[in-house]
C-alpha positions as CSV (number, residue, x, y, z in Angstrom):
1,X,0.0,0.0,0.0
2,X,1.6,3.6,-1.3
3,X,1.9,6.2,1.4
4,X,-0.9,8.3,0.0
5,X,-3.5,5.6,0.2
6,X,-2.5,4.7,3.7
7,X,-2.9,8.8,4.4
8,X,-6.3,8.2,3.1
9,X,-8.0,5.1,4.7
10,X,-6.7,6.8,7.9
11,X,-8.7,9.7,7.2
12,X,-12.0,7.7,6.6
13,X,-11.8,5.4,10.1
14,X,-14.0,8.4,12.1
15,X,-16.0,7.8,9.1
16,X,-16.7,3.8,9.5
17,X,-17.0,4.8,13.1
18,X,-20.1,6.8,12.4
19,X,-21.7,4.2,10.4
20,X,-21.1,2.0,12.9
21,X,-22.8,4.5,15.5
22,X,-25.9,5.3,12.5
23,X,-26.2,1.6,12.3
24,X,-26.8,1.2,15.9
25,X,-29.0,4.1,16.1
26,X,-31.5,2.6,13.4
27,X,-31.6,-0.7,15.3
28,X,-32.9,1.3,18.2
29,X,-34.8,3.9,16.7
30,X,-36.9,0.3,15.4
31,X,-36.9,-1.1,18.7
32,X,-38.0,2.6,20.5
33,X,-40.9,2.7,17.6
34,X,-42.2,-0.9,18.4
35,X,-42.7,-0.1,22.0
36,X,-43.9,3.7,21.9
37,X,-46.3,4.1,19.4
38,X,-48.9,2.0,17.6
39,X,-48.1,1.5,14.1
40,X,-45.2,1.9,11.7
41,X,-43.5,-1.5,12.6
42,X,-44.0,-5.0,12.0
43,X,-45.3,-5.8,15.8
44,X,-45.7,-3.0,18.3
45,X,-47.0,-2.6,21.7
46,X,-47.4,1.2,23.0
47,X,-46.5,2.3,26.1
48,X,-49.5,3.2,28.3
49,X,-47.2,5.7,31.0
50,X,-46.6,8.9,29.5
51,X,-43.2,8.9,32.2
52,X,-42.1,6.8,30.0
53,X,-43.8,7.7,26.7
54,X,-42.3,10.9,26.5
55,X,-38.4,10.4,26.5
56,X,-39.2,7.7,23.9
57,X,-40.7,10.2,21.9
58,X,-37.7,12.7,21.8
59,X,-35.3,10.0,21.2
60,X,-37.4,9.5,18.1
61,X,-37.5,12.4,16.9
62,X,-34.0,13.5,17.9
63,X,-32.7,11.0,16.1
64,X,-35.1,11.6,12.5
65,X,-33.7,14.7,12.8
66,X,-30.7,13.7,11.8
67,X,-29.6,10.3,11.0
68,X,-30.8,9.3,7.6
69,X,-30.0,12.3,6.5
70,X,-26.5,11.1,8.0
71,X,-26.6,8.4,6.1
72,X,-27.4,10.2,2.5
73,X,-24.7,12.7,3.0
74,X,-21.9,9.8,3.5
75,X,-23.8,7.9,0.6
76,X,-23.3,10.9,-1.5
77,X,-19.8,11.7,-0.6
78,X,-18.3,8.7,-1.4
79,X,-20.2,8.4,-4.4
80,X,-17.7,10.8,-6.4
81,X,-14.6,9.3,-5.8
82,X,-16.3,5.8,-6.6
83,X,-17.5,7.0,-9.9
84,X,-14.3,8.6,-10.9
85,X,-12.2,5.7,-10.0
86,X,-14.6,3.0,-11.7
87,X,-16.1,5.0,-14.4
88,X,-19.7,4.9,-15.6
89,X,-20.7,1.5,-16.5
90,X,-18.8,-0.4,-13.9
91,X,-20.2,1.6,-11.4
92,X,-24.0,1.7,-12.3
93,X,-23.2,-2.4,-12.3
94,X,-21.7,-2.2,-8.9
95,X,-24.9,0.1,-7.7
96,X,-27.1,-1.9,-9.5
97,X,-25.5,-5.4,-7.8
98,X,-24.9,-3.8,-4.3
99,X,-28.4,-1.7,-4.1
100,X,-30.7,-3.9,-6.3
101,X,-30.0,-7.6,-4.6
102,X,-30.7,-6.4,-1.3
103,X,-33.5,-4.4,-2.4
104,X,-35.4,-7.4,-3.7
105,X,-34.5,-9.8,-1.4
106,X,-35.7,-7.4,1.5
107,X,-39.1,-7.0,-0.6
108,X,-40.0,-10.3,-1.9
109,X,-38.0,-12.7,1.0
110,X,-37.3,-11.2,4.0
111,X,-40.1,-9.1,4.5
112,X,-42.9,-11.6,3.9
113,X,-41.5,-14.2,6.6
114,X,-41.3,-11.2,9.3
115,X,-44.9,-10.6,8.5
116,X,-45.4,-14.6,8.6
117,X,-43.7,-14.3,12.2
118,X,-46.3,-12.1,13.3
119,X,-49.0,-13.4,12.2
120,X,-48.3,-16.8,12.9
121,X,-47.2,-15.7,16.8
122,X,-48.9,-12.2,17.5
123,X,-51.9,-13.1,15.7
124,X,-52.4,-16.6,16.9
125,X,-53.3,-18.0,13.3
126,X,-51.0,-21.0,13.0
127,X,-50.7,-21.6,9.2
128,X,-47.6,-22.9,7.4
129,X,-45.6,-20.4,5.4
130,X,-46.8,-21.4,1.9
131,X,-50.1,-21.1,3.2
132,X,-49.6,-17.9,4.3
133,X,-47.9,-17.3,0.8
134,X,-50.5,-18.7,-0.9
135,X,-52.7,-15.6,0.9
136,X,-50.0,-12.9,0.8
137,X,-50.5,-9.9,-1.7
138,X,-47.9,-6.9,-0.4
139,X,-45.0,-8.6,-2.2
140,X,-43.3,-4.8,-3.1
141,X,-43.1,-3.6,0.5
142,X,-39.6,-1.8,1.0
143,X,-39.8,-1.6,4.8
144,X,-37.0,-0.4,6.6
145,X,-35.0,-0.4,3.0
146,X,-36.3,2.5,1.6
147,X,-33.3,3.9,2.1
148,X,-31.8,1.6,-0.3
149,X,-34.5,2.3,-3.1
150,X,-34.3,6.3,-2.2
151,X,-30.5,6.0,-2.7
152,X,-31.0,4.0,-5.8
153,X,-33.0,7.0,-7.1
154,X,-30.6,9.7,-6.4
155,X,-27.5,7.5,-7.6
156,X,-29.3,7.7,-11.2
157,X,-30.0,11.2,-11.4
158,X,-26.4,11.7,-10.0
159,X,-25.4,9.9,-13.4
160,X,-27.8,11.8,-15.1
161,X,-26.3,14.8,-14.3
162,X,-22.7,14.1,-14.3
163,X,-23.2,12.6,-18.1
164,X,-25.0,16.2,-18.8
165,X,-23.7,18.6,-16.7
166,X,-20.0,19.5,-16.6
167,X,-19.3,21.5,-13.8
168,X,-15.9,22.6,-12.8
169,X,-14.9,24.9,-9.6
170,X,-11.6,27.2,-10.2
171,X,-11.1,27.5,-6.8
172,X,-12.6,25.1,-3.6
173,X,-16.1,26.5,-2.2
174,X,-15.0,27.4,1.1
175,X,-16.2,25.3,4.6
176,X,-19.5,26.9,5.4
177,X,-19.2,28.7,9.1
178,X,-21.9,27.7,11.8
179,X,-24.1,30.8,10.9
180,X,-24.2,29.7,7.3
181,X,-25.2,25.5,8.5
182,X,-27.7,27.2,10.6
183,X,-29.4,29.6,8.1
184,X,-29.3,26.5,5.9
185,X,-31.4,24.6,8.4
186,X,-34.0,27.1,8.7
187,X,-34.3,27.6,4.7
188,X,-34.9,23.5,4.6
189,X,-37.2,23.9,7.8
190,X,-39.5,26.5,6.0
191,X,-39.1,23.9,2.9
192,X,-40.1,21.1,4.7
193,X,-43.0,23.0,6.3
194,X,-44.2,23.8,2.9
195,X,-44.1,19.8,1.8
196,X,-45.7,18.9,5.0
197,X,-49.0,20.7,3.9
198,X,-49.5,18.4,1.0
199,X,-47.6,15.4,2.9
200,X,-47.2,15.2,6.2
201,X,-45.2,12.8,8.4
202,X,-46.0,9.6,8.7
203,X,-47.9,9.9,5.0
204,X,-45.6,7.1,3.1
205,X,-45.8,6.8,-0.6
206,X,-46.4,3.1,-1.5
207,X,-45.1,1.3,-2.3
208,X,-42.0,2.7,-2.0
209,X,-42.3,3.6,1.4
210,X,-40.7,6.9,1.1
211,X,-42.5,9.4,3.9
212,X,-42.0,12.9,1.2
213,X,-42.4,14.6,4.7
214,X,-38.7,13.8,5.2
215,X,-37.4,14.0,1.8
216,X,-36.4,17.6,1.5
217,X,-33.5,16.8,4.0
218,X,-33.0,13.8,2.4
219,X,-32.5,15.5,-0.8
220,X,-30.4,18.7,0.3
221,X,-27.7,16.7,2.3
222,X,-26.8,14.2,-0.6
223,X,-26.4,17.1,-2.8
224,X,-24.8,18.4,0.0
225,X,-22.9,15.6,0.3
226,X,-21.5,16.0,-3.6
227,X,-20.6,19.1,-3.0
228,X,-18.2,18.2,0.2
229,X,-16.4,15.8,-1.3
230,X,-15.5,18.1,-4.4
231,X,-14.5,21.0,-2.3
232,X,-12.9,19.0,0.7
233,X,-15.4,20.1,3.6
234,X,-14.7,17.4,5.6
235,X,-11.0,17.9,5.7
236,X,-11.3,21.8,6.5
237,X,-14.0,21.0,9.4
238,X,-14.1,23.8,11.8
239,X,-13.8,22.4,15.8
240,X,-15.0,25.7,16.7
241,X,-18.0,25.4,14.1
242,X,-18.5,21.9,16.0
243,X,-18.7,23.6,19.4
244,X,-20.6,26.2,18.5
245,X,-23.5,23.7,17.0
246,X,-22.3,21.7,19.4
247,X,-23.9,23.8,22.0
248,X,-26.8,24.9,19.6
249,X,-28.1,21.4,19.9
250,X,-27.9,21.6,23.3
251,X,-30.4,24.3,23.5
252,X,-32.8,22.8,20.9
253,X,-32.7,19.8,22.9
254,X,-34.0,21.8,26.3
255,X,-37.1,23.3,23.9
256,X,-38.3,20.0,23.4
257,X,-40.5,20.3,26.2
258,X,-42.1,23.4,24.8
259,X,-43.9,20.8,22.1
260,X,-45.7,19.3,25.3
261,X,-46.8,22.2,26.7
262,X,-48.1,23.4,23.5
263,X,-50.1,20.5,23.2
264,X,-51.5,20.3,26.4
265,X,-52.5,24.7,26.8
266,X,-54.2,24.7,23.8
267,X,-55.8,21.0,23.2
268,X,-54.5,20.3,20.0
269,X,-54.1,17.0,18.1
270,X,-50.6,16.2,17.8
271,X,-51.2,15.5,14.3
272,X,-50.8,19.4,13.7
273,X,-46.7,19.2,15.0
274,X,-46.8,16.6,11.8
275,X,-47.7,18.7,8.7
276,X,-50.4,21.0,7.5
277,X,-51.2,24.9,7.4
278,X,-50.3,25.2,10.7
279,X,-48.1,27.2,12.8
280,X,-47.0,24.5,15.0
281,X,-46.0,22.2,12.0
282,X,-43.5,25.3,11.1
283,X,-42.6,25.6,14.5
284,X,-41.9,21.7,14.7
285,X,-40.3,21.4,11.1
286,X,-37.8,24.7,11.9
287,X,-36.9,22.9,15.1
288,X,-36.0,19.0,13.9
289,X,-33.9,20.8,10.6
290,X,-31.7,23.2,13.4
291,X,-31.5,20.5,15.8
292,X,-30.6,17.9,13.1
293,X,-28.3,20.1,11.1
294,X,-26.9,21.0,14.2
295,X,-26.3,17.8,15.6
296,X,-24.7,16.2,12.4
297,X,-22.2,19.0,11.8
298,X,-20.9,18.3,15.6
299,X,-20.9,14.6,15.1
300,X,-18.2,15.2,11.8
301,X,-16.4,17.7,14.4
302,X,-16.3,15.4,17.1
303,X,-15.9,12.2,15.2
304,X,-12.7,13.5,12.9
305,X,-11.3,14.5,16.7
306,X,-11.6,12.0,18.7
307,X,-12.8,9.2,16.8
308,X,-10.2,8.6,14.1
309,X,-9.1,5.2,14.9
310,X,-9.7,1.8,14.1
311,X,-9.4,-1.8,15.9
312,X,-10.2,-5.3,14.8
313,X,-13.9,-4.6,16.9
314,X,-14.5,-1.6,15.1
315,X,-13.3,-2.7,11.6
316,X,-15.6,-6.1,12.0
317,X,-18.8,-3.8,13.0
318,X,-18.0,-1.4,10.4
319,X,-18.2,-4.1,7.6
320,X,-21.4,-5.4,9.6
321,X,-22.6,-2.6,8.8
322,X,-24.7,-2.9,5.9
323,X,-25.9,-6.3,6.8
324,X,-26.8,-5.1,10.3
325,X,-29.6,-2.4,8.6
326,X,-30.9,-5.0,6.1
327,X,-31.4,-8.0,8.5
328,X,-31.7,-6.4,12.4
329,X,-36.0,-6.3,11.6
330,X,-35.8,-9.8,12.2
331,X,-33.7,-9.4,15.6
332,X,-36.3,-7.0,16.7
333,X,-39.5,-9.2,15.4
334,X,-38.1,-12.3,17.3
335,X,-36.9,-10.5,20.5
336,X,-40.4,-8.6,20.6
337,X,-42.6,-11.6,20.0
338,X,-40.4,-13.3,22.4
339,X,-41.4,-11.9,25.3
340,X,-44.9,-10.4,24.1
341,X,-46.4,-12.4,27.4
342,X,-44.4,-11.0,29.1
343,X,-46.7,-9.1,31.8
344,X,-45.1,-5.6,32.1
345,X,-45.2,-1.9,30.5
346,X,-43.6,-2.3,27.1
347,X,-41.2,0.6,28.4
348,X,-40.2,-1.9,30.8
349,X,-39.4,-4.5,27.7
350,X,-37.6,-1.6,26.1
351,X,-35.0,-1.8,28.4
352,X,-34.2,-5.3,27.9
353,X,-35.0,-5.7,24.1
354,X,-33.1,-2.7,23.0
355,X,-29.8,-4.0,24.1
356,X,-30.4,-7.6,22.5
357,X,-31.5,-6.1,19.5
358,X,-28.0,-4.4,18.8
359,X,-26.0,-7.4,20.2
360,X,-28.6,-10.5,18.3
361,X,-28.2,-7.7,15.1
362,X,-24.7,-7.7,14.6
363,X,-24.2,-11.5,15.4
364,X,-26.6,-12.1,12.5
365,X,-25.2,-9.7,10.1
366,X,-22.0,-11.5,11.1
367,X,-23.4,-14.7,10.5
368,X,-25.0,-13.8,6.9
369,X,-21.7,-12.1,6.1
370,X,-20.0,-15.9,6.0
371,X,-22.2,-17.0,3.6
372,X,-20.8,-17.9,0.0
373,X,-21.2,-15.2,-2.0
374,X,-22.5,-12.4,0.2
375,X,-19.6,-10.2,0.7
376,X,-19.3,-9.7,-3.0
377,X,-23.2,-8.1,-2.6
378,X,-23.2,-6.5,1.0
């Protein structure tokens, strides 16, 4: 290995590390859904304490805020250097390979047994599974990989573009400051106020399963994303732009409560925080972009600090990674059904499923991983 390429694999460890972090946050973001509210998973049991209901709720939407857009800025910026190292047609295959397998395994495989699991065990009707097949009728149902078909999407308009665009910078776009991130954030909260009247959160385009609410972040960071890796914003990171949104996350967190009290003074439904013409869907929407733009900005800071090593651990969870956020649903499905009888709050089963959800996640993933043929896919 030449100097320079060892140079630059060091530089990309904090990197892995935050996949590995991203990863871990969508097994429990899962997990913290199936136990706090009453749909949008494959088996859920709500909370009835509000104690607890309400700390689940801001670690949901904490982390929306910010990791999957996360995730499509990282996409993004490692999309470029892939493309111009591969060249068109070998990388559209490799997308096509690495994106498209997964995509219809999840859709017509995966996701019909978890549904088989539930209904077989949650719903007490005790049919084989090509009976239930011979029933089943939602064979396109992306689940939790909609990411994979959103990405899919943008990696062809990205071609698109590059083969009709030609754009060329003289000179690197500078670093934007912490004013400039959080001016940013409040131009793609009014933006995503605006989709939220026509499409609010939780509304999910089928079968896709894109929720448009979210997609204006979504969009922005992988073009954002583009853009860093052209002009080299993640090697000219700011600490003191970290610390600065560092601490502006910090006070966004402690308005959280101000949601609650909303609610409760004036009666409303919370559906009104979701989208909308209403103030409080602005209020909400200009909130989760500065909190999340705020929060992911630190993490680069924080992460390219203190977090740019590797170990045999880390380097074994980072290449888990991938398998870990197509397969953990079943983790969660099993360890949820598991202990469905189990006489307690579900808050109370949160705190024992959550951890086995990451541990049982990453032991599958590992275990997938060593079958023939699957490291050349994920």
């Amino acid at each position: 290995m030449s100097t320079t390429t060892a140079d630059q694999s060091n530089k990309l460890f904090y990197i892995d590390n935050i996949k590995v972090l991203l990863t871990i946050l969508v097994v429990l973001h899962h997990t913290f859904i199936a136990y706090c509210f009453s749909d949008g998973w494959y088996y859920t049991e709500k909370t009835a304490h509000i104690a607890a209901a309400v700390p689940m709720t801001m670690f949901v939407s904490i982390n929306q805020s910010f990791f999957m857009g996360l995730f499509f800025l990282l996409s993004a910026y490692f999309m470029g250097p892939s493309y111009d190292r591969k060249g068109a047609s070998r990388f559209i295959a490799d997308r096509l390979l690495r994106l498209g397998i997964p995509l219809l395994f999840y859709s017509f495989v995966f996701s019909p047994f978890l549904s088989y699991l539930v209904y077989y065990f949650a719903k007490g009707y005790h049919i084989t599974y090509l009976q239930y097949l011979s029933g089943f009728d939602s064979w396109i149902d992306f689940g939790v990989m909609w990411f994979v078909a959103a990405l899919l999407v943008f990696t062809l308009i990205y071609l698109l573009g590059r083969s009709l665009i030609k754009i060329t910078f003289k000179k690197p776009l500078p670093m934007p400051g912490a004013g400039t991130i959080l001016l940013f954030a409040v131009s793609l909260g009014v933006i995503s106020f605006l989709t939220r009247i026509l499409f609010s959160v939780g509304w999910v385009l089928k079968p896709l399963g894109f929720q448009l609410g979210h997609f204006p972040q979504y969009i922005a960071l992988f073009i954002i994303g583009v853009l860093a890796y052209r002009n080299q914003w993640f090697d000219n990171l700011s600490q003191r732009t970290g610390k600065r949104l560092t601490w502006s996350a910090w006070w966004c967190l402690l308005f959280f409560p101000v949601f609650f009290i909303i609610q409760v003074k004036l009666n409303m439904p919370v559906a009104w925080y979701s989208g909308g013409f209403h103030w409080q869907s602005l209020l909400y929407a200009l909130w989760e972009q500065w909190i999340g733009l705020s929060i992911l900005t630190a993490l680069l800071c924080r992460a390219k600090r203190s977090w740019n090593a590797s170990s045999p651990l880390l380097g074994r969870l980072s290449r888990c990674s991938f398998a870990v956020y197509i397969f953990h649903p079943l983790a969660i499905v099993a360890l949820t059904l598991a202990v469905r009888n189990w006489s307690v709050d579900p808050a109370i089963k949160l705190l024992l499923v959550a951890p086995l959800a990451i541990f049982c996640s990453f032991i599958l993933a590992a275990l997938v991983l060593l079958i023939p043929g699957v490291k050349r896919i994920i």
